[in-house]
C-alpha positions as CSV (number, residue, x, y, z in Angstrom):
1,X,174.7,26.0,10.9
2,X,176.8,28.6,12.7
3,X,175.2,27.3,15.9
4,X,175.6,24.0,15.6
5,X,179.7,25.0,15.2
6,X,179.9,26.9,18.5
7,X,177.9,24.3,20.1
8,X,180.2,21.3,19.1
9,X,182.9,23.9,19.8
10,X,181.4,24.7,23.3
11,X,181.0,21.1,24.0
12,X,184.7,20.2,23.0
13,X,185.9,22.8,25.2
14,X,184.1,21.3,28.2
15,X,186.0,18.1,27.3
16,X,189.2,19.0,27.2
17,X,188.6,21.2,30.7
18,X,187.2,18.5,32.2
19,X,190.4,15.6,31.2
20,X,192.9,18.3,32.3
21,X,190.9,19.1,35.4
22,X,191.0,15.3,36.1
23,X,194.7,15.4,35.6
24,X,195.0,18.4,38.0
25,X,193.1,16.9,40.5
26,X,195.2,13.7,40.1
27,X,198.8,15.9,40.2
28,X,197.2,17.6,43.7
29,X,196.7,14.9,45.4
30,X,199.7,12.5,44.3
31,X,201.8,15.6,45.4
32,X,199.9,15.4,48.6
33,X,199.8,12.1,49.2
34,X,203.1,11.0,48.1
35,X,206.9,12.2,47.8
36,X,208.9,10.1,45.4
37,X,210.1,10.7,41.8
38,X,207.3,9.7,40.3
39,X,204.8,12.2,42.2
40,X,207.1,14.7,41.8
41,X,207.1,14.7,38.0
42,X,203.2,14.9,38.1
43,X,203.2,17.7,40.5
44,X,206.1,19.5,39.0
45,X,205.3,18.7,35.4
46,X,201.6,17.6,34.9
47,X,200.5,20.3,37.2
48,X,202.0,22.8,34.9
49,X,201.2,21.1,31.7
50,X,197.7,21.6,32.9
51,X,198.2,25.2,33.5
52,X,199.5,25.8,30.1
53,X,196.7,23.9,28.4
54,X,194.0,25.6,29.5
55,X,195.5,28.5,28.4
56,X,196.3,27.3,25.3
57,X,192.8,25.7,24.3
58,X,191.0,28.4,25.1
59,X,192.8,31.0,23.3
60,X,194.2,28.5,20.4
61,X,193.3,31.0,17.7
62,X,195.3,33.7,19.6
63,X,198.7,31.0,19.8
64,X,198.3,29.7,16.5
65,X,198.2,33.7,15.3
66,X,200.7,35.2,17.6
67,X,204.7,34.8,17.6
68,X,204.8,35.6,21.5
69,X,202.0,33.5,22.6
70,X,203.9,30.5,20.7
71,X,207.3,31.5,22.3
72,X,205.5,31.0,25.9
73,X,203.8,27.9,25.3
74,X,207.3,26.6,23.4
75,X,208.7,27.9,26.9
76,X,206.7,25.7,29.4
77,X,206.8,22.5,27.1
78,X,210.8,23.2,26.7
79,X,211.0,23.4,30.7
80,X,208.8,20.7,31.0
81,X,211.3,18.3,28.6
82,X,214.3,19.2,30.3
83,X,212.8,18.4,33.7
84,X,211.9,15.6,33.0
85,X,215.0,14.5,31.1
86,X,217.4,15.8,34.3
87,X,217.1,15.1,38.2
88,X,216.9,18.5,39.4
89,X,216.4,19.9,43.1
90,X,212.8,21.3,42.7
91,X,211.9,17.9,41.4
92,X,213.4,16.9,44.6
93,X,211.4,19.2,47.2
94,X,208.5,18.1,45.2
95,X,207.4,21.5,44.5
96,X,204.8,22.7,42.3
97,X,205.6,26.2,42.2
98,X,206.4,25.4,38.4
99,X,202.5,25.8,37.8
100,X,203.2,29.7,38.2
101,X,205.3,30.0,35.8
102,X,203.6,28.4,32.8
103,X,200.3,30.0,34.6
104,X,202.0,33.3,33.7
105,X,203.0,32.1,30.4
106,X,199.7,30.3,29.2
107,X,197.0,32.0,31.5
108,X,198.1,35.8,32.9
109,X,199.8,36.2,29.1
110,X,196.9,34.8,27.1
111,X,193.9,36.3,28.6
112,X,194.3,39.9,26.8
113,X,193.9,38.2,23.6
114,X,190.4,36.3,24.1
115,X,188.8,39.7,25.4
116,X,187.3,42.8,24.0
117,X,188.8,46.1,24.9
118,X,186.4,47.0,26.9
119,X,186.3,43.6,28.9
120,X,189.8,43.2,29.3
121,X,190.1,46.6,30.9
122,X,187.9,45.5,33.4
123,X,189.6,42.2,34.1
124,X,193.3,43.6,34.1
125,X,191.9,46.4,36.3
126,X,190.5,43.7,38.8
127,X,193.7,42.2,38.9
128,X,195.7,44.9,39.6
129,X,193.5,46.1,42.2
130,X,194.0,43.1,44.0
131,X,197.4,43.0,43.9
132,X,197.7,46.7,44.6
133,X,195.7,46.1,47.9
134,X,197.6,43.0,49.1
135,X,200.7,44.8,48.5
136,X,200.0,48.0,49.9
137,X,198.9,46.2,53.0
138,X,202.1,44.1,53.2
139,X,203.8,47.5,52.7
140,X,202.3,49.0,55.9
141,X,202.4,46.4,58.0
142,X,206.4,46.2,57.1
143,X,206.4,49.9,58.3
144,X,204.2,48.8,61.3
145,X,206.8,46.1,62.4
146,X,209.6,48.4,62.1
147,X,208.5,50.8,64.0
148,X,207.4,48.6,66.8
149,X,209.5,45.7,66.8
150,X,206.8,43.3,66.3
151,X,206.9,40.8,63.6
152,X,203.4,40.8,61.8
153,X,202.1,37.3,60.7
154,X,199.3,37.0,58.7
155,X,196.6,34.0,59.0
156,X,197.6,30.7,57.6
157,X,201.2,32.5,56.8
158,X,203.8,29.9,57.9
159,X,206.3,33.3,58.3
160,X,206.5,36.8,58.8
161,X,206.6,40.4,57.6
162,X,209.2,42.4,59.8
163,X,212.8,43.5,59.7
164,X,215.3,40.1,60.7
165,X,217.5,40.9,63.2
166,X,220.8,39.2,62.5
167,X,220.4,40.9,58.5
168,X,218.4,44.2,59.6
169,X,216.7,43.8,56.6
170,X,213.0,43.4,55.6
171,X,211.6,39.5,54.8
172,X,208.1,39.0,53.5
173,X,206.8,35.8,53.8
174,X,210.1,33.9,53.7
175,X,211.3,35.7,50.6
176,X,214.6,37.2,50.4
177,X,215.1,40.8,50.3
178,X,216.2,41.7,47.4
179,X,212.8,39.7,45.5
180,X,210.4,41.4,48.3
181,X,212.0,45.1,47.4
182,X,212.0,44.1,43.9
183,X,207.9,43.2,43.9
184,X,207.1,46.2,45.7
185,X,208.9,48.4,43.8
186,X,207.1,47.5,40.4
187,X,203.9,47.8,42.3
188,X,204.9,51.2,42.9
189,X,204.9,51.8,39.2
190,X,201.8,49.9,38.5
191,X,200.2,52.2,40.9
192,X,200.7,55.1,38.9
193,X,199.5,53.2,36.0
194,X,196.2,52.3,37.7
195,X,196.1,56.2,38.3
196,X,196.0,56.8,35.2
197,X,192.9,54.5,33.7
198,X,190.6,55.7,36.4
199,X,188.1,58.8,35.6
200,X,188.0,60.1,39.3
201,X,191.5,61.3,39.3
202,X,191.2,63.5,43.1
203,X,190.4,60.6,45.7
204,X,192.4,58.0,43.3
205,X,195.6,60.2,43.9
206,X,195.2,60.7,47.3
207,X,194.6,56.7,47.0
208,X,198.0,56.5,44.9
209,X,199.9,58.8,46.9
210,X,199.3,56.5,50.3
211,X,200.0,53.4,48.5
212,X,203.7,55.1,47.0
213,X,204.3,56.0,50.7
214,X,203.8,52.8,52.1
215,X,205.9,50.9,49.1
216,X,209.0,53.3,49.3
217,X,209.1,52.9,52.9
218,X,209.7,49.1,52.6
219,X,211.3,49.1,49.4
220,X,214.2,51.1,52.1
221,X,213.5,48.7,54.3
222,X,214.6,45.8,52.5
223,X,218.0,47.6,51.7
224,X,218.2,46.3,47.7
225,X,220.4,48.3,46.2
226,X,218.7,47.2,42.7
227,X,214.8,47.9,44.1
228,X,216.2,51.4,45.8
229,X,218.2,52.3,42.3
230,X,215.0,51.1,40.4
231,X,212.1,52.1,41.8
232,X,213.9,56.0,42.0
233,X,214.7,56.1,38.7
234,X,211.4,54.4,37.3
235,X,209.1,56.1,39.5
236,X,210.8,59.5,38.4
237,X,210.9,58.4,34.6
238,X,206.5,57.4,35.3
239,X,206.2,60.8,37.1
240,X,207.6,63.0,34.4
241,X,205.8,61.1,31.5
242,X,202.5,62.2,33.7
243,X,203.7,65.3,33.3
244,X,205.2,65.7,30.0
245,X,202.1,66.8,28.3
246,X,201.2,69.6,30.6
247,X,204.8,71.2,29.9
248,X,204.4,73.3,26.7
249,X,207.6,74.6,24.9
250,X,207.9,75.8,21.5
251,X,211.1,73.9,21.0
252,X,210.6,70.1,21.3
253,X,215.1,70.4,22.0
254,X,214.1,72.9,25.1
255,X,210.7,70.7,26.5
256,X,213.0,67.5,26.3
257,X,215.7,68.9,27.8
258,X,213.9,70.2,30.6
259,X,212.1,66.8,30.8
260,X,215.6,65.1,31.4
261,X,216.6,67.3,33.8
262,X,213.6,67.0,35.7
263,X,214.1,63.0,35.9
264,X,217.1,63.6,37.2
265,X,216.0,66.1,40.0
266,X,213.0,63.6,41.0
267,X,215.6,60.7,40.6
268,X,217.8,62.2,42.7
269,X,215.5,63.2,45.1
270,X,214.1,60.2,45.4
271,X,217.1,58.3,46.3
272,X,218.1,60.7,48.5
273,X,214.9,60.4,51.0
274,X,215.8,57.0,51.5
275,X,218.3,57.8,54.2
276,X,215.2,60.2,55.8
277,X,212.9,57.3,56.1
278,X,215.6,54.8,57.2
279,X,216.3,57.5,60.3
280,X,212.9,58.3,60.9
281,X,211.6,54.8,61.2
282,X,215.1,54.5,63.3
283,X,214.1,57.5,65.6
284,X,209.9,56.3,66.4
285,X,211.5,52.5,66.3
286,X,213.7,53.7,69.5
287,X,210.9,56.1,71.3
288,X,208.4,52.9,70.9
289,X,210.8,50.8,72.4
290,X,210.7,49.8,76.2
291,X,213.3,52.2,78.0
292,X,214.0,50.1,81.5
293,X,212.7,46.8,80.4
294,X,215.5,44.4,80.3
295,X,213.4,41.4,79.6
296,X,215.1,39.9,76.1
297,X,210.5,39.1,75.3
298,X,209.7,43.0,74.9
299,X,209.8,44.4,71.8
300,X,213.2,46.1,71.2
301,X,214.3,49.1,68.7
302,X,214.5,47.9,65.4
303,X,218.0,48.2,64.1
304,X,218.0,48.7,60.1
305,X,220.8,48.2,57.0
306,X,222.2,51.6,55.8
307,X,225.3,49.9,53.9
308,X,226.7,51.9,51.1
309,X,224.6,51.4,48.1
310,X,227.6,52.5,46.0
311,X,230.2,50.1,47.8
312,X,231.5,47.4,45.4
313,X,229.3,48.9,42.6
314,X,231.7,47.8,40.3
315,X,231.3,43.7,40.9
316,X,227.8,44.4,42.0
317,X,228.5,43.0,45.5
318,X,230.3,40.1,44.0
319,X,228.5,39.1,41.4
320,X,230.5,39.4,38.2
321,X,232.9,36.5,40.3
322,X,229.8,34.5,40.2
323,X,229.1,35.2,36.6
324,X,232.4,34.3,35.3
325,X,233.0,31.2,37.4
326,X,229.0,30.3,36.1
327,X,229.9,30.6,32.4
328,X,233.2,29.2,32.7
329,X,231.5,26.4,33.9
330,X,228.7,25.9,30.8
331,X,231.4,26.5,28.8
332,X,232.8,23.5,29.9
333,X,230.0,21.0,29.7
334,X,228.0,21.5,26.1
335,X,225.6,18.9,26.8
336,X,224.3,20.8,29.2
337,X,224.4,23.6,26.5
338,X,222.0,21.5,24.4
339,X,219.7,19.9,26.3
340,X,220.0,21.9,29.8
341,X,220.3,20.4,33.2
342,X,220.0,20.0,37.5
343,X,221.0,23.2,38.5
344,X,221.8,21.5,41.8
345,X,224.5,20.4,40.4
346,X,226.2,23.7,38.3
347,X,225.9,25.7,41.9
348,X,228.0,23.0,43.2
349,X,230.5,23.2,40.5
350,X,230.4,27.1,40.8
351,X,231.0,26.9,44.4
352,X,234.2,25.1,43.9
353,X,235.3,28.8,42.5
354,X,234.0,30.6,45.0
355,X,235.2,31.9,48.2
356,X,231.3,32.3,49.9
357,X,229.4,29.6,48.3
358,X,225.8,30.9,46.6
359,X,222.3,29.0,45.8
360,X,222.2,30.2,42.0
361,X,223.5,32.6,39.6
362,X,222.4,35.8,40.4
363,X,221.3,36.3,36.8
364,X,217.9,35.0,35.1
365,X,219.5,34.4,31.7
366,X,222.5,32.3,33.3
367,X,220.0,30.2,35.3
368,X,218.1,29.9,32.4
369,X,221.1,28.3,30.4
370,X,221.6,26.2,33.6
371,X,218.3,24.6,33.6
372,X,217.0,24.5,30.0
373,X,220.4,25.2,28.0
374,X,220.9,27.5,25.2
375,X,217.7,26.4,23.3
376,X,215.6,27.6,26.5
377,X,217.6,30.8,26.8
378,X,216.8,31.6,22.9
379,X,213.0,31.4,23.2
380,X,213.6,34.2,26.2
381,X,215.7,36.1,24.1
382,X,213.1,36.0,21.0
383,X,210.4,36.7,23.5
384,X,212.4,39.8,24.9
385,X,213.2,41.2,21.2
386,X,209.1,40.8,19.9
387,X,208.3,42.7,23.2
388,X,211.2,45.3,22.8
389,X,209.8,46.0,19.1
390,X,206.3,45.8,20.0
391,X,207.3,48.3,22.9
392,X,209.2,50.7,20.9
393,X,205.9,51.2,18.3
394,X,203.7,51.8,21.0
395,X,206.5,54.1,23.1
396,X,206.4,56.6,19.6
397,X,202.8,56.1,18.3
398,X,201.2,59.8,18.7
399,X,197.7,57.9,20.1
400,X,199.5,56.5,22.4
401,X,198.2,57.4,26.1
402,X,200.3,58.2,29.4
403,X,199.2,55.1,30.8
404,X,200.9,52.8,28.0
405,X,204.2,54.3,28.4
406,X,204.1,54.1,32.2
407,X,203.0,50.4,31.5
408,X,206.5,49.7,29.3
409,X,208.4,50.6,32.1
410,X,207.2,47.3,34.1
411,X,208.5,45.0,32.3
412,X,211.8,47.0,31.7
413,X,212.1,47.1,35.4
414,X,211.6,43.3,35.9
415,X,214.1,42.6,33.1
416,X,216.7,44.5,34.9
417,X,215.9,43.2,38.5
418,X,216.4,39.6,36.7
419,X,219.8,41.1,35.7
420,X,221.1,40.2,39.5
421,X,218.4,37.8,40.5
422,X,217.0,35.0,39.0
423,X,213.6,36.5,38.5
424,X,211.7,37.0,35.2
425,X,211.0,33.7,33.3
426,X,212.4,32.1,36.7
427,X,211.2,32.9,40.1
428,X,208.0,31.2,40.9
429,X,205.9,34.0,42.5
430,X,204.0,37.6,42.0
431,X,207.3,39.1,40.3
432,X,206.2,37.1,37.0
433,X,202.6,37.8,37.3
434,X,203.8,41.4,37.0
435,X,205.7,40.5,33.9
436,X,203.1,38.5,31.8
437,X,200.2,40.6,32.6
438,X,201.8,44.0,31.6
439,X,203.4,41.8,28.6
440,X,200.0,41.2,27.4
441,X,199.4,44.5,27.8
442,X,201.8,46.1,25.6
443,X,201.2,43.4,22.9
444,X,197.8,43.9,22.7
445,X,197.7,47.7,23.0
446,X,200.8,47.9,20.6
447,X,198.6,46.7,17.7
448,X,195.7,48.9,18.8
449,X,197.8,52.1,18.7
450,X,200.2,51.3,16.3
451,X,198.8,48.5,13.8
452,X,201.0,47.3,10.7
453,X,201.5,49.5,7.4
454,X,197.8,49.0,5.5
455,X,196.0,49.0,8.8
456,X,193.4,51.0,10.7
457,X,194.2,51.8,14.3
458,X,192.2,49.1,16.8
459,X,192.3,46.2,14.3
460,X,194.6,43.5,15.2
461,X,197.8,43.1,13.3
């Protein structure tokens, strides 16, 4: 009998899969083939529809159980709804870089929950390795361009790792600065939190220390004030909870104390050494360089950003002008409130206020509210508040392992990067893979460590 079941249940499975394959297939190739509204709603929406319902099917006993899991998937149907309700500029490019983000939601998210420990371990390990190694290598070459002059372009790449002249700051791959510094720098962290789960801890920290090298040289070399502040503070805050259990006081007062004030010491530190690296890769970027070569083809000494990271600290560059004119400006239009919108059209209005016009709000939560309107920015909120609590039980609980409070800080860090850029729940690309895998993470390891009153630890709450 309980074969039949999982037979009919395998057997539905492969039915669903194979209609939403069908559909994914058919969103592709419209979106190749075509560029009007029409294909742009199946590559924008369907694509991502598709995304999110793979996830959801095969891990419907984990979303019809789990608040977060239904906050996701309430996320990517939401987005879809508004998307289609409004004309909106990604519509417009025909992009389907929407599929990340309910990916993230529905796949990277879910994928914890339909594992066993010892399985998932190996899967999130796999993942992270990869994306340690593709960043590490993207931090190198960075350093590699710098110091030579030469931009670096990988195959099938349509642009390149190096430091841009007119800005003297590093762009990866077309992305802006300030979301390039911000991925490395949580991949910094993450690297001390793959440290921590291997067994051979000698040639992974020699492995470790070459990859934290490589990212702090190009988080300095993209010159973002919130990735520099970041990753000092969060590395330092990683390092000293690797350490905290190898410092024994008798008074828990005296051992936290010491604890803060070595934070601040490493924090400080830290950001200090960012001006060494900036004039080191300064000094070889100028004996590298041609010294009687006119011609404007040969590679010339690179020329980085060393602004002020403290100048106009107070509007944070600007943006608290932005922020104001942005919510003066929903303030004003509740439909939009209600039902969301183009956020095309909000920038525009937002410009009007403006003395250097911008291409979004500088804030996750306000482009959020743009685009899916106060019901889209509640299911974030709720989202953020489950994982808060969830990540306060398994901060305190005394099972808890270094590596699951070094993996807290990665979504902290993301959160607080989206607090000047429109990142988390936003920005299609690695930043939110980051987020949702490390969300799953917590969840899942929250209710292992630190299950609900009644409950053994490593049954599921």
């Amino acid at each position: 009998m309980e074969s039949d079941t999982q037979e009919r249940q395998r057997r539905i499975n492969m039915a669903v899969l194979a209609c939403l394959t069908v559909i994914f297939v058919l969103a592709v190739m419209l979106q190749w083939y075509s560029g009007d509204r029409g294909t742009a709603i199946m590559g924008n929406i369907v694509f991502p529809l598709v995304c999110a319902g793979i996830g959801i099917v095969f891990a419907r006993g984990a979303f019809a159980k789990y608040g977060e899991l239904r906050l996701a998937a309430a996320f990517v149907l939401w987005y879809a709804v508004t998307r289609m309700i409004h004309r909106d500029h990604y519509l417009g490019a025909v992009r389907a870089d929407l599929a990340l983000l309910a990916g993230c939601c529905c796949l990277v998210l879910a994928h914890p929950y339909v594992m066993d420990a010892q399985t998932r371990r190996r899967v999130s390990r796999f993942v992270m390795d990869t994306l340690l190694v593709f960043t590490v290598a993207i931090s190198w070459l960075a350093v590699y361009a710098a110091v030579t002059g030469n931009a670096v372009r990988l195959p099938l790449a349509q642009s390149d790792i190096g430091v841009d002249k007119a800005y003297r700051r590093l762009m990866i791959f077309g992305w802006h600065a300030n979301t390039g510094g911000s991925i490395l720098s949580v991949c910094a962290v993450m690297a001390l939190y793959r440290h921590q789960m291997v067994r051979h801890k000698v040639p992974s920290a020699i492995l470790t220390g070459f990859a934290l090298l490589g990212y702090f040289c190009a988080v300095t070399l993209s010159d973002s004030r919130a990735a520099i502040i970041n990753l000092a503070f969060f590395l330092s805050v990683a390092l000293v909870i690797l350490l905290s259990r190898r410092v024994s006081l008798r008074s828990r007062v005296l051992k936290g104390a010491a604890l803060v004030l070595l934070a601040a010491v490493l924090c400080g530190s830290l950001y200090a050494a960012n001006g060494l690296v900036r004039t080191s890769i300064t000094a070889l970027s100028e004996q590298m360089a041609p010294k009687s070569s006119q011609d404007a083809q040969e590679p010339q000494a690179t020329q980085i950003a060393g602004r002020n990271l403290l100048k106009d600290a107070s509007t944070l560059n600007g943006r608290t002008g932005i922020y104001r004119a942005a919510i003066r400006t929903l303030a004003r239009d509740p439909v939009r409130l209600l039902t969301g919108g183009d956020e095309a059209v909000l920038i525009a209005q937002v410009n009007r206020q403006l003395k250097i016009p911008v291409d979004h709000t500088h804030n996750s939560f306000l482009q959020i509210t743009a685009a899916m309107g106060l019901p889209g920015l509640a299911i974030v909120i709720a989202f953020l508040v489950l994982l808060i609590l969830r990540g306060v039980r398994l901060f305190i609980a005394p099972s808890a392992a270094s590596a699951d409070r070094i993996a807290l800080l990665i979504p902290v860090m993301i959160v607080i990067h989206g607090m000047v850029e429109p990142l988390v729940f936003y920005c299609f690309n690695l930043i939110n893979v980051l987020f949702f895998l490390f969300s799953g993470i917590i969840f899942l390891r929250s209710r292992e460590v630190a299950p609900a009153r009644g409950m053994r630890p490593g049954a599921s709450a």
